[in-house]
C-alpha positions as CSV (number, residue, x, y, z in Angstrom):
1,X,-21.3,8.6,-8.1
2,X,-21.3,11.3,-4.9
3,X,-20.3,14.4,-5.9
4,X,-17.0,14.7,-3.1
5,X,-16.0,11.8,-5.2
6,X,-15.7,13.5,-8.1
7,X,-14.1,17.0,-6.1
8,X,-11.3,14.4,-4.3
9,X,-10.4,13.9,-7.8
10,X,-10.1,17.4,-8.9
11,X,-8.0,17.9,-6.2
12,X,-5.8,14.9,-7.0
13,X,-5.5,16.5,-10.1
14,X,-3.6,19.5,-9.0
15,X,-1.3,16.7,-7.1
16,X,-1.0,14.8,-9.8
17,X,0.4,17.5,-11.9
18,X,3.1,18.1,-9.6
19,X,4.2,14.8,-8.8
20,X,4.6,14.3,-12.8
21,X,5.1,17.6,-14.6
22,X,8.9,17.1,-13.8
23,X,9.0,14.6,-16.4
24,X,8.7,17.4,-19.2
25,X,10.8,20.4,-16.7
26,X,14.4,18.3,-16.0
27,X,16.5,19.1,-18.8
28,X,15.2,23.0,-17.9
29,X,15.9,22.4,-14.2
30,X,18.9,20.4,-14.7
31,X,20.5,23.6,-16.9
32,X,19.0,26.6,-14.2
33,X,20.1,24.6,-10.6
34,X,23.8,23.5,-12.6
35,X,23.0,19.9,-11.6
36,X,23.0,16.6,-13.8
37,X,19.8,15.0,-15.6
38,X,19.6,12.4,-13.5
39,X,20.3,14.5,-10.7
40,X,17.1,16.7,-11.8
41,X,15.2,12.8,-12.1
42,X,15.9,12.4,-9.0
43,X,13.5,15.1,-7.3
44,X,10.6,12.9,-9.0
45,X,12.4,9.8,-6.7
46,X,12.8,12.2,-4.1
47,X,8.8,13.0,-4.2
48,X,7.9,9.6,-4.5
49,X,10.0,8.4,-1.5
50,X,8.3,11.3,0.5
51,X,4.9,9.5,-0.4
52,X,6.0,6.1,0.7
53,X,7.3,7.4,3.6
54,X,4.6,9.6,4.5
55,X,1.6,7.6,3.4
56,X,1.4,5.2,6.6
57,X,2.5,7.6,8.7
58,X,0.2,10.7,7.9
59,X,-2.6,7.3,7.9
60,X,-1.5,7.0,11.4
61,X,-1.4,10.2,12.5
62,X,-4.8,11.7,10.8
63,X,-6.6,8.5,11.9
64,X,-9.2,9.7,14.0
65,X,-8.9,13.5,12.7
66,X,-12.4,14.6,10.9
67,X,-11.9,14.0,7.2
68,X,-12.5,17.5,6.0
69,X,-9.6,18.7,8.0
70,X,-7.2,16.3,7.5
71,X,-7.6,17.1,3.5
72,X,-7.5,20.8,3.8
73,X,-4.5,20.4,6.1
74,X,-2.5,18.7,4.0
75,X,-3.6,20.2,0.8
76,X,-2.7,23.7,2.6
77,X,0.9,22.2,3.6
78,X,1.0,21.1,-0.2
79,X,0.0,24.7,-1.9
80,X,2.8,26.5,0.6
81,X,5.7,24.3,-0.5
82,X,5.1,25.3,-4.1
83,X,5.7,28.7,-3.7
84,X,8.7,27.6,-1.9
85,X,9.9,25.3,-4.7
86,X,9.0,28.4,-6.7
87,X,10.9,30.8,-5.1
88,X,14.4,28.8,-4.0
89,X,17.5,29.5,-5.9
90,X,19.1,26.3,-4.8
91,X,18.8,22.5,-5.9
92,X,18.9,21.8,-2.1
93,X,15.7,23.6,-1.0
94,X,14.4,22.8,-4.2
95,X,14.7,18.6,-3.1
96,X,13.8,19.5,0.2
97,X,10.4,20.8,-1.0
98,X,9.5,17.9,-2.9
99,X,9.8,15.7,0.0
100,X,7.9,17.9,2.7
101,X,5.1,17.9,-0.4
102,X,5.0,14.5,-0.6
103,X,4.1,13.8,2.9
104,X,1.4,16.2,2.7
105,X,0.4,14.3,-0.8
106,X,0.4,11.0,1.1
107,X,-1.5,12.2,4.3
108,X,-4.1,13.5,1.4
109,X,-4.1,10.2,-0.7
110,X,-4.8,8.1,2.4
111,X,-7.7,10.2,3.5
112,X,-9.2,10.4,0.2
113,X,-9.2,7.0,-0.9
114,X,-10.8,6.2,2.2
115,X,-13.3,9.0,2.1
116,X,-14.2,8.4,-1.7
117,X,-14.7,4.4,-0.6
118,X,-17.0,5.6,2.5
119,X,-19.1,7.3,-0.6
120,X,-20.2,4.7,-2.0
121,X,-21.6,0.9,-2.4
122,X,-18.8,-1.9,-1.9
123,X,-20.3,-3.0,-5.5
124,X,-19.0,0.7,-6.6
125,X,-15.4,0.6,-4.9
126,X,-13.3,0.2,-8.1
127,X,-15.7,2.9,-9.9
128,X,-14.6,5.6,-6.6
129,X,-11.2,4.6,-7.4
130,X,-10.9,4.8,-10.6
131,X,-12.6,8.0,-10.2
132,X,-9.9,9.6,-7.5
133,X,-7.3,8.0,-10.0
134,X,-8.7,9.3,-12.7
135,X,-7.3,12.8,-11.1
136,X,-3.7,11.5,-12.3
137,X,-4.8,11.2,-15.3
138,X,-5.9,14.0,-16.3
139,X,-3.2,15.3,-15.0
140,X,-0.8,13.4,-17.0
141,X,-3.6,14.9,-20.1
142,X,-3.9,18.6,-19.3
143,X,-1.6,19.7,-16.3
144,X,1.7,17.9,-17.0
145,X,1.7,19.2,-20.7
146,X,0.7,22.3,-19.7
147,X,3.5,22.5,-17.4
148,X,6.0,21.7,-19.7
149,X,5.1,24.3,-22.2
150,X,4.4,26.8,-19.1
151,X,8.6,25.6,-18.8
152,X,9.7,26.4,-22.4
153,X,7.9,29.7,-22.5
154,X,8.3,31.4,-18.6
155,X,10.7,28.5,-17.3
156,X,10.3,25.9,-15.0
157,X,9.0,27.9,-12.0
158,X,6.1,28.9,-13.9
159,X,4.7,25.4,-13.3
160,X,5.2,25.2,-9.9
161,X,3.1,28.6,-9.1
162,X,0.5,27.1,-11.9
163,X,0.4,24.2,-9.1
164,X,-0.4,26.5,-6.3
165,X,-2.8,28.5,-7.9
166,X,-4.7,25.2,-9.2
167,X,-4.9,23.8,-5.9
168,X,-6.9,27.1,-4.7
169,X,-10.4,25.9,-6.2
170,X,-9.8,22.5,-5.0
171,X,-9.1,24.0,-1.3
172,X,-12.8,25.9,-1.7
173,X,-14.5,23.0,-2.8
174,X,-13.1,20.4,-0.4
175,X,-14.3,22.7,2.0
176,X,-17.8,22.7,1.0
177,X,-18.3,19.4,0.0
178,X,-16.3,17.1,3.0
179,X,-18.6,16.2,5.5
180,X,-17.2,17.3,8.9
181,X,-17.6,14.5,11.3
182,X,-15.0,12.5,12.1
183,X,-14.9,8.6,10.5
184,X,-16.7,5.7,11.6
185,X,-13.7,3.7,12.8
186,X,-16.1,0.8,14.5
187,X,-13.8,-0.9,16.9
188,X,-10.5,-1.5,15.1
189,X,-7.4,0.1,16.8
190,X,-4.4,1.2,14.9
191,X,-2.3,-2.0,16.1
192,X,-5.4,-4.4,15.0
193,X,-5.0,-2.7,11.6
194,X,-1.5,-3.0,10.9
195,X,-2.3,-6.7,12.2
196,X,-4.3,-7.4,9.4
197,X,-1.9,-6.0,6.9
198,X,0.4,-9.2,7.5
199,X,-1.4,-11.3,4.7
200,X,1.1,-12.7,2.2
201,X,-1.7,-12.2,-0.8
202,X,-1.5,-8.3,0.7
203,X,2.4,-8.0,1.1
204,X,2.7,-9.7,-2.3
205,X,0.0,-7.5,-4.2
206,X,2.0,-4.4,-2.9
207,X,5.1,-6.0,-4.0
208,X,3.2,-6.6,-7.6
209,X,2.3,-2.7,-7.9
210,X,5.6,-1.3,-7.1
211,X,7.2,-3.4,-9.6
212,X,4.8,-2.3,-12.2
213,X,4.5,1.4,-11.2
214,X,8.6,1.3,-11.0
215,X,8.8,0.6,-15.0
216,X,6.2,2.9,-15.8
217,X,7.6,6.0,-13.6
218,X,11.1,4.6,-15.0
219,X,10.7,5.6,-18.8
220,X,8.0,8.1,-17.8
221,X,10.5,9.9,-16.1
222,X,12.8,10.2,-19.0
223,X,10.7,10.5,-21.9
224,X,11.7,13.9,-22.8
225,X,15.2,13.3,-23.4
226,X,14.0,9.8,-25.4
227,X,11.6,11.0,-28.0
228,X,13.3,14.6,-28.4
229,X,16.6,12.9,-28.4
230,X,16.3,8.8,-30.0
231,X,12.6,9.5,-31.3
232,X,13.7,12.8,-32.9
233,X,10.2,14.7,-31.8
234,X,11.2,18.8,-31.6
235,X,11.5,20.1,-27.3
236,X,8.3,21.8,-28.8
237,X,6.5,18.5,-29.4
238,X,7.1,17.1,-25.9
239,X,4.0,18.8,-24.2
240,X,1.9,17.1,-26.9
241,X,3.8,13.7,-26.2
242,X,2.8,13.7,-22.9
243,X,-0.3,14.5,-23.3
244,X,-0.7,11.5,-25.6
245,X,0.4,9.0,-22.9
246,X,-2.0,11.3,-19.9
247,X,-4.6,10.1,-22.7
248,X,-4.0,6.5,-22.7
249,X,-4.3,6.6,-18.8
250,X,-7.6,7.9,-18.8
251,X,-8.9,5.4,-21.2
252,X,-7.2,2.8,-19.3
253,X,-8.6,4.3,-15.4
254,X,-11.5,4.2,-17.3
255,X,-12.0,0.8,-18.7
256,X,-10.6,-0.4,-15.3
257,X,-13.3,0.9,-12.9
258,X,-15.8,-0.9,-15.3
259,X,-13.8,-4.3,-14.9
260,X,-12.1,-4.4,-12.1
261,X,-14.8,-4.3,-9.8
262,X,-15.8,-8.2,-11.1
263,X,-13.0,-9.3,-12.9
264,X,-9.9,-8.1,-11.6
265,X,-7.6,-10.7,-11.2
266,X,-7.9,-11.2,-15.0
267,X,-7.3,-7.3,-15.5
268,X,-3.7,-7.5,-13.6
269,X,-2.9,-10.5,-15.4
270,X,-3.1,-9.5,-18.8
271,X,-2.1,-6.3,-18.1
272,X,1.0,-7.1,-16.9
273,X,2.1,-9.2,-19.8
274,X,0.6,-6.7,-22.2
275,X,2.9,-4.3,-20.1
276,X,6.1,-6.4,-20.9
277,X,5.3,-6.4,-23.9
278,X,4.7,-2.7,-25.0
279,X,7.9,-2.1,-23.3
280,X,10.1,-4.2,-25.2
281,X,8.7,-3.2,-28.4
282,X,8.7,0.4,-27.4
283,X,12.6,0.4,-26.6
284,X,13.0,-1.2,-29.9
285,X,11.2,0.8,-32.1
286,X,11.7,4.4,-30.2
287,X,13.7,5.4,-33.8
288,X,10.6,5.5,-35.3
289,X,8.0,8.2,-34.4
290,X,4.9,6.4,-35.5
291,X,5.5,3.5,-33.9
292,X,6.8,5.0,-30.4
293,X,3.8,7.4,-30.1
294,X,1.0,4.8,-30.5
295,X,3.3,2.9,-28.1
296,X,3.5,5.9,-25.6
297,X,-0.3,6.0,-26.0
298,X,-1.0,1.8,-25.2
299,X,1.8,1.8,-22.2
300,X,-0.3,5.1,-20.7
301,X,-3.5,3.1,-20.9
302,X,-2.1,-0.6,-19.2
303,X,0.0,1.5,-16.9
304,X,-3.1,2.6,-15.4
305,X,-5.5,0.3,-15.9
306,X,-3.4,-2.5,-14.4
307,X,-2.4,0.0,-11.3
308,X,-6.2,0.8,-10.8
309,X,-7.0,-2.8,-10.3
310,X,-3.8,-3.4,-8.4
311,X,-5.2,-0.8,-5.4
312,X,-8.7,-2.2,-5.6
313,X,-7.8,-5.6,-5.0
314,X,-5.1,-4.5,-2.1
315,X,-7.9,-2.7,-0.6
316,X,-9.9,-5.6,-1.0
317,X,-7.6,-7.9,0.4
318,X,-7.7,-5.7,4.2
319,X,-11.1,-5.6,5.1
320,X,-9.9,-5.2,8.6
321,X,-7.7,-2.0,7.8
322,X,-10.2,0.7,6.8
323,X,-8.0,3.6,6.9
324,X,-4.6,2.0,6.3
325,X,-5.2,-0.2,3.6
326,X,-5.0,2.8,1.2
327,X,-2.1,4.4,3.2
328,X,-0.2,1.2,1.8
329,X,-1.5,1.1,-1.6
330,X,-0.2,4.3,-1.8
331,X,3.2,3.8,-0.5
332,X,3.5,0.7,-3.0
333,X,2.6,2.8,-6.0
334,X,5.3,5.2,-4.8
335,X,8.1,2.5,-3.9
336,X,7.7,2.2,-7.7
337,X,7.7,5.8,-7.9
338,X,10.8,6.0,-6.8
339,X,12.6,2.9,-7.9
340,X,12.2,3.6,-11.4
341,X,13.9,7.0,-11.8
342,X,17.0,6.1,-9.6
343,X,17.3,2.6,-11.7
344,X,16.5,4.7,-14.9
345,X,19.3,7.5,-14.0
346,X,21.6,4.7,-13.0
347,X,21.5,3.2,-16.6
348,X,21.8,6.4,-18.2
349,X,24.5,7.5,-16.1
350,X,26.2,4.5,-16.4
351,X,26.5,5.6,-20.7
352,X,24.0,2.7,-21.8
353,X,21.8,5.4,-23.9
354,X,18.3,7.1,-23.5
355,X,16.5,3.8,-24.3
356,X,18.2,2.1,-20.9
357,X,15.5,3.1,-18.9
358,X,13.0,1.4,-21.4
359,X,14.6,-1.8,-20.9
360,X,15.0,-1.1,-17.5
361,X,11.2,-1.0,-17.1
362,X,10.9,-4.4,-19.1
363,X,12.9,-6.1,-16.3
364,X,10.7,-4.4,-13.7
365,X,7.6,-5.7,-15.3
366,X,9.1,-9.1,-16.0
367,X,9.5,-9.3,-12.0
368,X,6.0,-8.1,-11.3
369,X,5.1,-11.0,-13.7
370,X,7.3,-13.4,-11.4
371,X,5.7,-12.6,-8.5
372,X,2.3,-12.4,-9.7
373,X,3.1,-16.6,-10.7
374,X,3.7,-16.6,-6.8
375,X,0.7,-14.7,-5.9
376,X,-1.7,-17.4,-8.1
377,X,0.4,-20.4,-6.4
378,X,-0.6,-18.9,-3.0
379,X,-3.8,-17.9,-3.9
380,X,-4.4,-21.7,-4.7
381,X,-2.6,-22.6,-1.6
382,X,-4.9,-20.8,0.4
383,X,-7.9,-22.3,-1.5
384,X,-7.4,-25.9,-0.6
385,X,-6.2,-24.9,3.1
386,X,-10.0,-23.8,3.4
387,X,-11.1,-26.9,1.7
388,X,-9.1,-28.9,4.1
389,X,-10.0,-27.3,6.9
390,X,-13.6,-27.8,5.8
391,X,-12.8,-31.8,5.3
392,X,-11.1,-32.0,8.7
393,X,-14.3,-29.8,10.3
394,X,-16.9,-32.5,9.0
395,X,-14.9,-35.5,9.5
396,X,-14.0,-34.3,13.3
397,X,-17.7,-33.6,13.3
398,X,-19.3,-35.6,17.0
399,X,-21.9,-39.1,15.5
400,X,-25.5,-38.7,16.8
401,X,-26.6,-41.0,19.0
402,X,-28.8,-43.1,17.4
403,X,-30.4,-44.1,20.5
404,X,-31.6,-41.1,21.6
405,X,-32.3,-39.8,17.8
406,X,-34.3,-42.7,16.6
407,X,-32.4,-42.1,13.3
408,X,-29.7,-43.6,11.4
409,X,-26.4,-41.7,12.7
410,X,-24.2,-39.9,9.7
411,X,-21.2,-37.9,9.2
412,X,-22.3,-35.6,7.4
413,X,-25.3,-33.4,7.4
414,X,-28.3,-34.0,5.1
């Protein structure tokens, strides 16, 4: 694997910390800004709808802009709004600073996805991916714990300026390791792009990965509150429970860039059931610490094992959209993103308990099982349209002339 592979995914890293250390910092946020819990949830939704927002049109807008500079650019504009976030005194700035990073997050995602996929073979695609993925997960293993205990010793600031100061090194080595031209576009305009983003498989893949990143975001968003407060884990515990689910991610980025590359229709599949699933069980059994830990660590690992192959096979599915097929993957994973924690604050604000939100992510995951049925019917729809089109090609096919061939005239070809 290139090495700029590897340094996109440091880089993602220091994102990834950001858009999911909130998970262990709300309850500290909530009591500091004088707002609600799912008030203080809501700046993870209001991140995520930043990224869907700003992932097609930072794609747009950094189309043709050398590589190298679009990343530093926007991992620049991503570093400044820390020390903002850091800084404010108010739950207004505070929200308005998670967006404005987002859309510098989603200009970066598109780029790098795209970069990290230039890299390499098209054999090694899911591998690049799972790679820049992989940058979330370890996130979700070292940075989102360590943000949380950087919250219960120094406060929640502390892990925003952590943030910043992470992002430096990744700065420096982007810098050194980007290539400076500009992309190789070939002849594809913007419009003949979004053109071939039309596809129902497409649309309905997207759909698929927002559904299931919504009930993973929806409980991962409010695991604090359920294992310190259902599970009975001690606030001190919580860094270590999130580092348990960052570890299942990893395994499961990492078994999906060895599988999705050849089997990934299989992968979603059983994924998504296995999903449903671990869900259920895990709102039922969130009493019991035992059970709800190795249940925090399997949900990590088909979470994102299930979501790697998802973006592989959107990416696969617009060969004619090389720069915004991972603008949309993005946004789709971040639709999800979003939907989760507003749906998951809704059922706790509405006095349903701190396990709502895990039942709320098994009806998520029972639509994304819904409309993957769909996806298979059109996939076989589309699989004997080309078979009759082939039919009507040979039948329509003009006869030879047997007098001027000399041989016997045929339909079809020898």
């Amino acid at each position: 694997m290139p090495f700029v592979v590897y340094v996109l995914g440091l880089a993602v890293f220091a994102q990834g910390t950001s858009e999911f250390m909130l998970s262990g910092l709300v309850s500290g946020i909530a009591t500091d800004l004088g707002v609600s819990l799912p008030a203080a949830g809501l700046l993870t939704s209001a991140f995520a709808i930043g990224m869907v927002i700003g992932a097609p049109l930072t794609a747009l807008l950094s189309r043709t802009w050398p590589r190298r500079r679009a990343l530093l650019l926007f991992l620049s504009v991503f570093v400044a709004v820390h020390v903002v976030g850091a800084l404010t005194p108010g739950y207004g700035v505070l929200l308005a600073t998670r967006v404005v990073g987002a859309l510098a997050n989603a200009g970066f995602w598109a780029v790098a996805l795209m970069t990290a996929l230039a890299a390499v073979e098209p054999h090694a695609r899911a591998r690049a991916t799972a790679v820049v993925v992989g940058g979330v997960t370890v996130a979700c293993v070292v940075g989102v714990p360590a943000g949380a205990a950087l919250g219960e010793l120094w406060g929640w600031r502390s892990a925003f300026w952590a943030v910043a100061l992470v992002s430096v090194p990744a700065l420096v080595a982007l810098a050194v390791a980007v290539p400076a031209g500009r992309p190789d576009l070939g002849t594809t305009g913007a419009r003949g792009e979004l053109g071939s983003l039309r596809s129902p498989r497409l649309l309905l893949t997207l759909a698929v990965m927002a559904l299931v990143q919504g009930a993973t975001f929806c409980t991962f968003s409010y695991l604090e509150p359920l294992v310190t407060r259902v599970t009975g884990v001690g606030p001190g515990w919580v860094p270590a429970v999130l580092a348990l689910f960052g570890v299942g991610s990893f395994l499961g980025v990492t078994v999906a860039g060895r599988v999705a590359d050849t089997r990934p229709g299989a992968l979603v599949a059983a994924g998504t059931i296995a999903l449903a699933l671990g869900w259920a069980a895990l709102a039922l059994t969130a009493g019991h610490p035992v059970a709800a830990l190795v249940l925090v660590l399997l949900q990590g690992a088909l979470a994102f094992a299930t979501g790697t192959a998802l973006i592989t096979r959107a990416i696969r599915l617009a060969p004619g959209a090389p720069t915004l097929a991972g603008s949309f993957a993005t946004a789709a994973f971040n639709v999800g993103a979003a939907l989760g924690p507003w749906l998951g604050g809704l059922a706790l604000g509405a006095g349903f308990g701190f396990r709502a939100p895990v039942w709320v992510s098994v009806l998520l995951t029972a639509a994304a099982l819904t409309l993957s049925a769909l996806l298979a019917l059109v996939r076989t729809g589309d699989g004997k349209a080309r078979e009759g089109a082939v039919v009507r090609e040979v039948r329509d096919r003009p006869v030879p002339d047997r007098r001027r061939t000399g041989r016997r005239a045929s339909r079809f070809p020898r």
